[in-house]
N, C-alpha and C positions, 0 to 999 in steps of 0.2 A: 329564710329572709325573703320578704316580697317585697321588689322595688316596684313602684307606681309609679309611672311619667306620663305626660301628655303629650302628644302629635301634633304636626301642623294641625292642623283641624279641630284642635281643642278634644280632642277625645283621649279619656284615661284608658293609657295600656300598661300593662303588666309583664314587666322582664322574666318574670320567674316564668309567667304562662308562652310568653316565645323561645326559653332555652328549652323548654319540657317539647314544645312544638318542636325545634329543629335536632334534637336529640332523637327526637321517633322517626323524624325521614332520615338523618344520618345511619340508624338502625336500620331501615328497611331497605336503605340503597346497599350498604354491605351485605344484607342480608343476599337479597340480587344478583350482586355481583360475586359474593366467594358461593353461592350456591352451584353447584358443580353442575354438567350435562350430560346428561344419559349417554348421548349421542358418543360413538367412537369411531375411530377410522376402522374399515375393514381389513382384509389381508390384501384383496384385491387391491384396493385403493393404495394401499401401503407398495406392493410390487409396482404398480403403475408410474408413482412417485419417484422409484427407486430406478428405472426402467428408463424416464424421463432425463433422470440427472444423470446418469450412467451414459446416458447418451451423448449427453450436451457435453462431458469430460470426455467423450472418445471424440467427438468433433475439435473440439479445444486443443488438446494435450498436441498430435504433431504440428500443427502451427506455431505454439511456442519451441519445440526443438527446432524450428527450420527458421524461426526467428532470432533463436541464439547463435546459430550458426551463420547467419549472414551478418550480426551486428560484430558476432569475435571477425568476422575478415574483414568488413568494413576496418574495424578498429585498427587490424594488423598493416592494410593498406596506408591507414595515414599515419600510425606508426613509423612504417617503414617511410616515409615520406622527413618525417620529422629528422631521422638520423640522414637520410641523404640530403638535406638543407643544414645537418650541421658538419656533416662530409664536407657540403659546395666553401660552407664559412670556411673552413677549417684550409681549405685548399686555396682561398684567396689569402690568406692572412700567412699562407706559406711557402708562397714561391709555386702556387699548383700541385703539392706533394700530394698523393694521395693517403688517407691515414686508416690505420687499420681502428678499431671498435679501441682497442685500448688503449692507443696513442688520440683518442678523443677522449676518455677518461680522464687520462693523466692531464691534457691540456684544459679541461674544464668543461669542452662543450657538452658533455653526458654526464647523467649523474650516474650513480652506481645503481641504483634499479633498473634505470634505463637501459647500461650496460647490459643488466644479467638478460633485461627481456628482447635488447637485438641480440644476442649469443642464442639463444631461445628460436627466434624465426630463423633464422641462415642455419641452425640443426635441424629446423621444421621443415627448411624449405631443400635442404640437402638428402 
């Protein structure tokens, strides 16, 4: 089937003759592109590669151990911070008693994670 239309410019064109056109460069661009390259990496290239990254991970790798190790104390610092402000609570609302980890449980101000993780530092820190 050949459709015939006319252009701005009054000129007769043919839909059939533009799919058959854009069909042959659709053809020839994949042809281009899955057309594969001679071209390979060598072994050398490949070692160098390998040599490179290998490096940038032995640079990398103790900065993050020495980065986890100061955010875990950070952490443990304000940790510990948090039960000693609910020690302070716990000692105005009781006459100044001082109260052990459990006797903060049972009155509310700790939750039971919290509990298990100051039982945790004062065995860490002992």
């Amino acid at each position: 089937m050949k459709i015939i239309l006319k252009n701005k410019m009054g000129q007769r064109v043919s839909l059939w003759g533009s799919f058959v056109q854009i069909k042959k460069l659709i053809a020839s661009f994949s042809h281009q592109v899955l057309k594969k390259s001679k071209r390979a990496f060598t072994l050398i290239e490949m070692v160098v590669v390998l040599f490179i990254i290998t490096l940038l991970i032995m640079i990398v790798l103790p900065n993050v151990g020495a980065q986890r190790k100061n955010a875990e104390s950070t952490s443990d610092v304000a940790f510990k911070t948090v039960v000693q402000t609910q020690r302070d609570l716990y000692a105005n609302d009781h006459d100044n008693k001082r109260a052990s980890l459990d006797e903060l449980k049972e009155a509310g101000y700790l939750s039971e994670k919290q509990l298990t993780k100051a039982k945790a530092l004062e065995a860490k820190e002992k």
